[in-house]
C-alpha positions as CSV (number, residue, x, y, z in Angstrom):
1,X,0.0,0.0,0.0
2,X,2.8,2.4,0.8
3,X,4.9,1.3,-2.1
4,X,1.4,2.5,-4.3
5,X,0.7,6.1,-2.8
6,X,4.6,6.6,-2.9
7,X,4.7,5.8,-6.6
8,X,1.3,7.3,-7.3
9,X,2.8,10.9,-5.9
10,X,6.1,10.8,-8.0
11,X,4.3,10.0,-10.7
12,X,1.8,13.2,-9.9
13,X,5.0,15.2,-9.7
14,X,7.0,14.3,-12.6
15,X,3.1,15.0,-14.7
16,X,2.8,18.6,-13.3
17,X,6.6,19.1,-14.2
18,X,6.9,17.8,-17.8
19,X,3.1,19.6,-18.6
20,X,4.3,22.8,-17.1
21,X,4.0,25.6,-20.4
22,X,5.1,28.7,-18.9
23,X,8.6,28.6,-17.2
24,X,10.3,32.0,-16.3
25,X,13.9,32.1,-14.6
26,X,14.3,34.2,-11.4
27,X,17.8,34.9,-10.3
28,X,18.1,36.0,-6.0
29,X,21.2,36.8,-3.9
30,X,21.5,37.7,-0.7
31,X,25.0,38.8,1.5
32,X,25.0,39.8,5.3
33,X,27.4,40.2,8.1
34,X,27.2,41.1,11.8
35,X,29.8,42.0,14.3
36,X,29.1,42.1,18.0
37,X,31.2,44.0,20.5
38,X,31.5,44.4,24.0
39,X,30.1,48.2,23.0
40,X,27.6,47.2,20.2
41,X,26.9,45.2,17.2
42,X,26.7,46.7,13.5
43,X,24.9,44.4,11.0
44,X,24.9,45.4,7.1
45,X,23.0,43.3,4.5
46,X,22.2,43.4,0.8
47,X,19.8,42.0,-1.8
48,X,19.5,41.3,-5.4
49,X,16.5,40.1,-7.7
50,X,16.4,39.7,-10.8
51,X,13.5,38.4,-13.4
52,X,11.5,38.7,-16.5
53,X,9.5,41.6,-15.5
54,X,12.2,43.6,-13.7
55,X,15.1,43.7,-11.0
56,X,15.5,45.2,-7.4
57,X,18.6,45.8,-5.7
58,X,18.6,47.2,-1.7
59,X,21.6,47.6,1.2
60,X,21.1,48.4,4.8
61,X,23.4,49.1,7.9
62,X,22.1,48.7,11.2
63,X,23.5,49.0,14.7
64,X,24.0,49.9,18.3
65,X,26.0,51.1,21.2
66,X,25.1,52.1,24.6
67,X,27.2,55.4,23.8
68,X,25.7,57.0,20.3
69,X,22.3,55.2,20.8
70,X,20.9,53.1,17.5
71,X,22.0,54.5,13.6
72,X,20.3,52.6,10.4
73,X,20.9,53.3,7.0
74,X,19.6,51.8,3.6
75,X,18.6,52.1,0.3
76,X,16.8,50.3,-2.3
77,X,15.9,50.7,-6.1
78,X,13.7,49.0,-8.5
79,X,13.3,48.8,-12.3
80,X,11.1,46.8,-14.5
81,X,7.7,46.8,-16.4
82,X,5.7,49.8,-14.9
83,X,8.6,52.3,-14.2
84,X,12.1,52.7,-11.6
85,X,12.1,53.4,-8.3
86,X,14.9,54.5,-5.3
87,X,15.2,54.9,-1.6
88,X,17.3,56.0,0.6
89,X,16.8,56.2,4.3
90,X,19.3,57.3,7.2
91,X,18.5,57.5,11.1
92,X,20.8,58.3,14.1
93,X,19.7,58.2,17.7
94,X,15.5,58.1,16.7
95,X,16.4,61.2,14.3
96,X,16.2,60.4,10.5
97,X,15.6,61.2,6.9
98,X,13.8,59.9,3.5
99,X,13.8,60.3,0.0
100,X,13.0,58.8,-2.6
101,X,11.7,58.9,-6.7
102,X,9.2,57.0,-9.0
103,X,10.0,57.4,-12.6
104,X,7.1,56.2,-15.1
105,X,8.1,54.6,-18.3
């Protein structure tokens, strides 16, 4: 009986993957390091996406210290089908800015 319902799923698999009609590529990465102190830690991180219908790209610092308090800073952008986008962000201590565009194509 198990030897059936095993078979019986592989064989519903490998039918939805050799009927699939649409197959689109997506590409991802993703690189991050943290460092913790006695004083701190400071984290910074970044992303990538790419696809049919566009790519995004984004970095961001992050950290703390009892001394200077907690300071982020990032920014992100976006291009593709429906326009480009960007971000950039900074904050210090709960004090912080923004800006940012939308461009439609």
């Amino acid at each position: 009986m198990f030897r059936r319902a095993l078979f019986l799923s592989i064989a519903a698999a490998l039918v939805s993957l050799v009927t699939a009609t649409d197959v689109r590529a997506w590409g991802g990465f993703y690189r991050g390091f943290t460092v913790y102190t006695p004083e701190g830690f400071y984290h910074h991180g970044a992303t990538a996406a790419y696809g049919p219908y566009g790519e995004h790209t984004a970095s961001r610092s992050f950290g703390y210290s009892p001394y200077t308090g907690a300071y982020h800073a990032g920014y992100g952008q976006t291009a593709g089908c429906g326009g480009s986008s960007y971000h950039y962000s900074t904050g210090y201590g709960g004090y912080g800015g923004y800006a940012g565009a939308y461009r439609r194509w």
